[in-house]
Steps between C-alpha positions, in 0.01 A plus 500: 500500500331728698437453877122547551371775733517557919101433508624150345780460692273582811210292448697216385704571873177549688329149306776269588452628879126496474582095471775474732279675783162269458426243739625148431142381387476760256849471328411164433104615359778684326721264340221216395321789325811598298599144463814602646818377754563651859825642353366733274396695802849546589643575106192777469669666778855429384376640183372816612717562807771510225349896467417597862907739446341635202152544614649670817760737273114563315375603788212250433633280817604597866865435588367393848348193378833371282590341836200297551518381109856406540445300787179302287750462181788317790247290681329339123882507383590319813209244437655377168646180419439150500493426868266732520275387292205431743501885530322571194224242538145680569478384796828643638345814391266452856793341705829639390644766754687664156154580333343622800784747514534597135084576596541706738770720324281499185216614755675789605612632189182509370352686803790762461423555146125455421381473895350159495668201409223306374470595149296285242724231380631568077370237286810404233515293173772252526625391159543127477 
């Protein structure tokens, strides 16, 4: 199969962060219009930080923010599991010290790569 292109890769990066950065409010807006859980926040950047190496090696993605996208894929890998499951309500997404980290970090990669981190949010087709 053959592994789509860097724009892809990029867009698909800079999308999942677009999310992860938003205010609470509007990552919920989000996730009723898209019919959606809070965890798919978390696997659209699991899915796409899965490229950041390659997108780097591309030259599509600067090395200097691989540290602030590993620390977001630890702190939503540290939130799994059932005794955490009040973690991934919507309303934790306004209360939750791990989200208003994993912000933060999303924040500043988008500033270091587009200059702003607020970004209009992707709309997506979920297949049910």
């Amino acid at each position: 199969m053959e592994s789509p292109d860097p724009s892809f890769r990029r867009r698909l990066l800079t999308e999942a962060l677009t999310v992860l950065a938003a205010d609470a409010q509007t990552q919920v807006t989000w996730l009723v219009r898209h019919a959606v859980m809070t965890d798919e926040i978390a696997l659209d950047f699991d899915h796409s930080f899965r490229m950041a190496e390659t997108l780097v090696a591309e030259g599509q993605l600067a090395r200097g923010v691989m540290a602030d996208l590993q620390e977001i894929d630890v702190i939503l890998s540290g939130m799994n599991g059932g005794e955490n499951a009040d973690r991934w309500t919507r309303d934790a997404l306004s209360t939750d010290e791990g989200w208003a980290l994993a912000r933060r970090l999303a924040r500043r990669v988008l500033v270091a790569e587009l200059g702003d981190w607020q970004q209009p949010l992707p709309a997506i087709s979920v297949i049910q």
